[in-house]
C-alpha positions as CSV (number, residue, x, y, z in Angstrom):
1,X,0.0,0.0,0.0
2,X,0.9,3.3,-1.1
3,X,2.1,5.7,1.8
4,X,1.3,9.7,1.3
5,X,4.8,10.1,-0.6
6,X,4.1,7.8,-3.1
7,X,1.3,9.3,-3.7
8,X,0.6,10.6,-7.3
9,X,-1.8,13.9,-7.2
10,X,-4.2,14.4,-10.1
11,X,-4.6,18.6,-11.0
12,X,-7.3,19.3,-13.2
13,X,-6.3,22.4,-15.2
14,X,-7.8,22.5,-18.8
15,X,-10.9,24.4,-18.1
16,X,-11.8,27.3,-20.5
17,X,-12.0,29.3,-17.0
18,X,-14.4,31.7,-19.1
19,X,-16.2,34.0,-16.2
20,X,-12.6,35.1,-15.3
21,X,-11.6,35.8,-19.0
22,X,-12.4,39.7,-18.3
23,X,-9.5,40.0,-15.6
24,X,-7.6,37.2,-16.9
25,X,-7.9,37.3,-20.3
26,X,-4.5,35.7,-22.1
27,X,-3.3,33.3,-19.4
28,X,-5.4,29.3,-18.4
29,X,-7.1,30.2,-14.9
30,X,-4.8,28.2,-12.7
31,X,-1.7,30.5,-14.1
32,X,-3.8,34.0,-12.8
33,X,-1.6,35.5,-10.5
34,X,-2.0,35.3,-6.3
35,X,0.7,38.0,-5.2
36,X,4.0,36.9,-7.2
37,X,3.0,33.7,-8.0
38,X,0.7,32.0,-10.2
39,X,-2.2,30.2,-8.3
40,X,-1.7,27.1,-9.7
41,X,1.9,26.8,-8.0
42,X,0.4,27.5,-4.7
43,X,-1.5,24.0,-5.2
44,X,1.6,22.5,-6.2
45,X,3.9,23.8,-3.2
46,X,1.0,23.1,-0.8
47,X,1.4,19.5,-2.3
48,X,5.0,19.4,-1.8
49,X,5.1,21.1,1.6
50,X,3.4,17.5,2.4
51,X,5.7,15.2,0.8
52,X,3.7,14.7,-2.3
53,X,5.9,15.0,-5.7
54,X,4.3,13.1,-8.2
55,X,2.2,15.0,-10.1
56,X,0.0,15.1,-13.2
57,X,-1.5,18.0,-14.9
58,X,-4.6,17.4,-17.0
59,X,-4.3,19.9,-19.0
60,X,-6.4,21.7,-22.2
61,X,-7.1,25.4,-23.1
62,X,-3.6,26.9,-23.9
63,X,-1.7,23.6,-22.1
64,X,1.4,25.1,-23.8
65,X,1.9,28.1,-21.1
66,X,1.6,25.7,-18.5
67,X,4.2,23.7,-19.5
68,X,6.2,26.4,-20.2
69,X,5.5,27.4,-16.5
70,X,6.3,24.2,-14.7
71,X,7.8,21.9,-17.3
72,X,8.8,18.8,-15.6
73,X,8.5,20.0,-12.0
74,X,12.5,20.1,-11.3
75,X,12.7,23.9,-10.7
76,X,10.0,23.0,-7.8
77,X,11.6,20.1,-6.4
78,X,8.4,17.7,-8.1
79,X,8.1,15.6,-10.9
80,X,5.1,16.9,-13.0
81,X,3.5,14.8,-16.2
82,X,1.2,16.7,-18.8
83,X,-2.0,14.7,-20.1
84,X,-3.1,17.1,-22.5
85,X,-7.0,17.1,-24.0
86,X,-7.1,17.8,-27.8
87,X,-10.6,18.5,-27.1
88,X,-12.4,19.6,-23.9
89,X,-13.1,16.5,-21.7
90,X,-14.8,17.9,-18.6
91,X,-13.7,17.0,-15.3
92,X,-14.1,13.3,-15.7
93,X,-12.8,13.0,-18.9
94,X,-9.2,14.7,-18.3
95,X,-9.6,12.3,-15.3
96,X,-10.2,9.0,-17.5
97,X,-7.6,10.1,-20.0
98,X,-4.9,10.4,-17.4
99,X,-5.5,6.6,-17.0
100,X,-2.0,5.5,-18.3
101,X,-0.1,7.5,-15.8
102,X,-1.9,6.3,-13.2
103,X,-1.1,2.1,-13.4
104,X,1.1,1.5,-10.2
105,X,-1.4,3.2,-8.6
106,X,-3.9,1.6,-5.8
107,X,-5.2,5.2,-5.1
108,X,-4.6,9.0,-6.0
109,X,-5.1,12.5,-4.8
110,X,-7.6,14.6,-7.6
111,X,-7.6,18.6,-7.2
112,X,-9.3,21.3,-9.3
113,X,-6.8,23.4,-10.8
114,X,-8.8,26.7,-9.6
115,X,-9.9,26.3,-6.0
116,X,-7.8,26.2,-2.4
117,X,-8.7,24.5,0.7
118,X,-6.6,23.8,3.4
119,X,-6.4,20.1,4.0
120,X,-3.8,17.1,5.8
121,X,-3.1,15.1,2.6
122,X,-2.6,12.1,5.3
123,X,-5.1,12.1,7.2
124,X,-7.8,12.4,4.0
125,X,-5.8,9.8,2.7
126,X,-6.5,7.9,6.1
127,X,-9.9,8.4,6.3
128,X,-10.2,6.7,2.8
129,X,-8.7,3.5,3.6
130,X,-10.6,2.9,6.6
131,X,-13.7,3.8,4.8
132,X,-12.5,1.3,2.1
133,X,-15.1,3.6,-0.2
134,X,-14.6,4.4,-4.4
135,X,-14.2,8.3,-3.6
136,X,-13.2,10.3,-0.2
137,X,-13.7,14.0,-0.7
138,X,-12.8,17.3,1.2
139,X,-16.1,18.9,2.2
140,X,-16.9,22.2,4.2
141,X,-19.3,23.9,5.7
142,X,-19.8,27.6,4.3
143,X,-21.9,30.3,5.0
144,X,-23.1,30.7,1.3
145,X,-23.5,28.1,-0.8
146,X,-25.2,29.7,-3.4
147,X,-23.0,29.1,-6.4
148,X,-22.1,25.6,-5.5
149,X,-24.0,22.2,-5.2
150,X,-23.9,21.0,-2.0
151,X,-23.4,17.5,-0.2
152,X,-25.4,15.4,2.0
153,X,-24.4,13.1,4.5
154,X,-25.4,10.5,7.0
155,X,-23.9,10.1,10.6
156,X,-20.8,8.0,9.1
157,X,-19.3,10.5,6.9
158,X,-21.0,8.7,3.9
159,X,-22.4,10.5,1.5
160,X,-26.0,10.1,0.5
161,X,-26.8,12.8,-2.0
162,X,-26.0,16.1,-3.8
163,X,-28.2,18.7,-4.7
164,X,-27.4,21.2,-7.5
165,X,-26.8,24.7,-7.0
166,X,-29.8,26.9,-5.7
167,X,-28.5,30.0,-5.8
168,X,-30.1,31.2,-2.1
169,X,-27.8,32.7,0.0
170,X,-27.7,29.6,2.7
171,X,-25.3,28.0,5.0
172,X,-24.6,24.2,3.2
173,X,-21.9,21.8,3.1
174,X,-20.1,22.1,-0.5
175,X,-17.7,20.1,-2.4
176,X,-14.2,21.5,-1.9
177,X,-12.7,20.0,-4.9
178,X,-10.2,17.8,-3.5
179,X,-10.5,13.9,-3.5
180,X,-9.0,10.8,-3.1
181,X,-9.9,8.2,-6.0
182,X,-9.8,4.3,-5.9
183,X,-8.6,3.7,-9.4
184,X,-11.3,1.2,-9.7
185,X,-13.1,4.6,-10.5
186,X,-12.3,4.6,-13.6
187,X,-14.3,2.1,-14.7
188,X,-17.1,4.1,-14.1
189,X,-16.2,6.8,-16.3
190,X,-17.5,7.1,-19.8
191,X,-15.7,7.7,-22.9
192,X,-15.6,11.4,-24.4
193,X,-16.7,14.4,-22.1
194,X,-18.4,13.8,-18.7
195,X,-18.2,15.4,-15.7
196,X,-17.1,14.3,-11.9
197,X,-20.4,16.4,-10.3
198,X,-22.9,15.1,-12.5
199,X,-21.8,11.8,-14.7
200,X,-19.7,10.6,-11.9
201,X,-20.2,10.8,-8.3
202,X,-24.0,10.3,-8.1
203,X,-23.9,7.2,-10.0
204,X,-21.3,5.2,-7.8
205,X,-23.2,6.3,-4.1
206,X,-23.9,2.6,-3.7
207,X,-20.1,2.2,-4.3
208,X,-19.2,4.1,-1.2
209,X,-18.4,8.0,-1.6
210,X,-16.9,9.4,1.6
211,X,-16.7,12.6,3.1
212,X,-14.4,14.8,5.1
213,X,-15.3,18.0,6.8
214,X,-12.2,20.7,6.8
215,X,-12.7,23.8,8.6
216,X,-9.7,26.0,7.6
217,X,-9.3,28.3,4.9
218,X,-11.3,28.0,1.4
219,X,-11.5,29.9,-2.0
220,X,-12.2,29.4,-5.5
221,X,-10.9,31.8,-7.9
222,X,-13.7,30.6,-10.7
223,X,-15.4,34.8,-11.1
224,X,-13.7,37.9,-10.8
225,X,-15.2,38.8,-7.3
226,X,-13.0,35.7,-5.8
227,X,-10.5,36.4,-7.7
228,X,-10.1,40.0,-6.3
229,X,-9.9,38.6,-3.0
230,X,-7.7,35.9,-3.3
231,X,-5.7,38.6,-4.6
232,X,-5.7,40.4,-1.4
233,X,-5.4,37.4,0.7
234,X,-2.2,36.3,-1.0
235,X,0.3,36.4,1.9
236,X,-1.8,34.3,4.4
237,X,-2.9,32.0,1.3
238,X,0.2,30.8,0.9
239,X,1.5,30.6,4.6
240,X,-1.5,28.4,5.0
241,X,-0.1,26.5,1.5
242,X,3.3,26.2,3.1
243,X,2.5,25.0,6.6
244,X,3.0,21.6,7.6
245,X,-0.6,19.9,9.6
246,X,0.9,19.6,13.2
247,X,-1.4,16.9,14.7
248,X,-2.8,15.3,11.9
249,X,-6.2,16.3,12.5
250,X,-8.0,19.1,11.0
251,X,-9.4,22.3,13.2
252,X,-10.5,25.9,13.2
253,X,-8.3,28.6,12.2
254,X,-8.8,32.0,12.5
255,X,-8.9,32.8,9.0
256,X,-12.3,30.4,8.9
257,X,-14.6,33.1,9.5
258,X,-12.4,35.6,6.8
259,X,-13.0,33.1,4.3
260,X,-16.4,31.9,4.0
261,X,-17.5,35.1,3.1
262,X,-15.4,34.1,0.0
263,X,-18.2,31.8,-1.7
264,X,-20.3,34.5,-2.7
């Protein structure tokens, strides 16, 4: 069994990222810029700061500036691997093309190219095995869910549903875009373009899908508005990217309150 080193981490960065094309309109979203780097390195180093080097980059609309960016991961101390879409695939066809770099594997970290959460690598990893489920995923509780589906659960951490976005301005527990996928998942993936959200995870419940609660800091850069204020959180973004998980546990921070707000 794999331990959290030999872990290989998934990151899902081919989207079109088209709400954010007015302030970021020549660069792939993950490359927009948090202080002096780009946002998608802040994923990679926070992967790195907890001993996870393997990586591949699903990547798509204007793939060639990423590469250019990270190549093959030396200059960050990783090794990075490109599976690049000649056509847009959707979440959970980047995934199921990525399928030939992912043999050796029993298990592997997935991450959306364009949000943050603060999360132990380990102990999500942890939580999978002993569940023994098809998908764990990172979930928190915000204080607006309106521009995200959110994710029900029973008393185990199982999950037993997911309703699509509302758009009310109500407390729910979201998706944070960070999982841990039994490569027996891929199975259950269809050829061509499909998503995770909708093609995937609700069709494999009675598989067993997992789920986490985090409660430190979160924010998606997918519209301007979260953009501008990942912008100005830059500095304590990646400080919380950098930081090693003490106990192993997740808890409170104080930037928890800060960053709900962010899910507008």
């Amino acid at each position: 069994m794999q331990c959290a080193e030999e872990l290989t981490a998934v990151l899902l960065v081919g989207g079109l990222g088209t709400r954010l094309r007015s302030v970021v309109p020549s660069a792939p979203k993950p490359l927009a810029s948090i202080g002096d780097k780009s946002f998608l390195e802040l994923l990679v180093r926070q992967l790195r700061s907890q001993g996870i080097r393997r990586l591949v980059m699903c990547t798509g609309y204007l793939s060639d500036m990423i590469e250019k960016e990270f190549d093959n991961g030396r200059s960050l101390n990783v090794k990075i691997e490109y599976s690049k879409e000649s056509y847009p695939l959707g979440t959970a066809g980047a995934v199921k093309l990525a399928r030939s770099y992912l043999e050796e594997t029993s298990d592997f970290i997935v991450m959306n190219g364009d949000s943050f959460v603060e999360v132990d690598f380990q102990r999500l990893i942890r939580f999978h095995r002993e569940h023994g489920g098809m998908i764990s995923m990172a979930v928190l509780q915000v204080r607006n869910a309106a521009r995200f589906g959110t994710v029900r659960i029973d008393s185990t951490g199982r999950v037993v549903g997911f309703a699509e976005k509302a758009g009310q301005e109500t407390p729910g527990l979201v998706n944070a875009g960070v999982y841990i996928f039994d490569r027996a998942l891929l199975e259950h993936i269809p050829e061509g373009r499909a998503s995770l959200e909708r093609d995937v995870f609700p069709r494999i419940l009675q598989h067993g899908v997992y789920a986490l609660e985090q409660h430190g800091m979160f924010i998606d850069i997918g519209t301007p508005e979260d953009y501008a204020r990942a912008q100005q959180l830059s500095g304590r973004l990646y400080k919380t990217a950098l930081q090693k998980p003490a106990t192993g546990e997740s808890s409170p921070t104080d930037s928890q309150n800060n960053l709900s707000e962010v899910n507008r």
